[in-house]
C-alpha positions in Angstrom: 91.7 93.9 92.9 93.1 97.6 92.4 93.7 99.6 95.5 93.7 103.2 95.5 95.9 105.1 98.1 94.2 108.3 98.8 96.0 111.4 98.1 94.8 114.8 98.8 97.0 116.4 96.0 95.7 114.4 93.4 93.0 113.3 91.5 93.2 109.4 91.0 92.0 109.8 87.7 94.4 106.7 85.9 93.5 104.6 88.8 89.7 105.0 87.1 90.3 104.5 84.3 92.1 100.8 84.6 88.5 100.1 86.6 86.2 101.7 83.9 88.3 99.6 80.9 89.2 96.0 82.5 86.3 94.1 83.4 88.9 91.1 85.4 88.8 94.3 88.1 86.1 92.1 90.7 87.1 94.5 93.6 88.5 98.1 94.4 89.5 99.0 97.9 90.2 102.6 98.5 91.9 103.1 101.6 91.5 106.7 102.9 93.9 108.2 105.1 97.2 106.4 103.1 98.7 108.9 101.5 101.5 108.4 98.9 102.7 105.1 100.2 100.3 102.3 101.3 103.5 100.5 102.4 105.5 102.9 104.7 105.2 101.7 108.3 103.1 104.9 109.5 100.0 104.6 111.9 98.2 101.6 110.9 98.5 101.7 106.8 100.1 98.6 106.7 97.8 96.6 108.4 95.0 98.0 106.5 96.6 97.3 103.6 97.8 93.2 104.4 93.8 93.3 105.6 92.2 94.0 102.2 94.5 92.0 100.3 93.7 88.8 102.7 90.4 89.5 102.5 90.2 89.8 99.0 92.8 86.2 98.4 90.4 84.5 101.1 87.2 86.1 98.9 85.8 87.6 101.9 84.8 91.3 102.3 87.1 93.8 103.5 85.6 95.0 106.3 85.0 97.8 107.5 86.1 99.0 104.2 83.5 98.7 101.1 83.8 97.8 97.8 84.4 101.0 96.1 84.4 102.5 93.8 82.6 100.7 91.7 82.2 101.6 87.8 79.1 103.1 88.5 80.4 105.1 90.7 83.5 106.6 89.1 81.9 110.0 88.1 80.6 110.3 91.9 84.7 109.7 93.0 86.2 111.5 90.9 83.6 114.8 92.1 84.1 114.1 95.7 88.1 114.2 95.1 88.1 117.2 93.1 
């Protein structure tokens, strides 16, 4: 699983390109809102984060959150962030 704090400074290009180039990747969670830090005890980020990575040990979605990006989707994330 890679997981993808979102940052509004930058553009999470490395981040696509470990998904594009390493086909063991079976899920990528980005967690909007996070920041920096997925881990630093502010608002909820914690929980969201210990949520996607049960989810993803128990193979169960992570709901609400989706599966994305994808690799199809990369060019589409990378445009929304710029």
């Amino acid at each position: 699983m890679l997981m993808i704090a979102e940052c509004s400074s930058q553009v999470r290009r490395w981040e696509t390109t470990v998904l594009a180039d390493d086909p063991a990747i079976r899920r990528t969670q980005c967690l909007p809102g996070v920041g920096h830090h997925m881990w630093k005890g502010l608002d909820d980020n914690d929980d969201r984060a210990v949520a996607v990575i049960t989810a993803f040990l128990q193979g169960k979605p992570a709901v609400p959150l989706p599966n994305y990006p994808a690799r199809d989707d990369i060019p589409a994330f990378l445009r929304d962030r710029e």
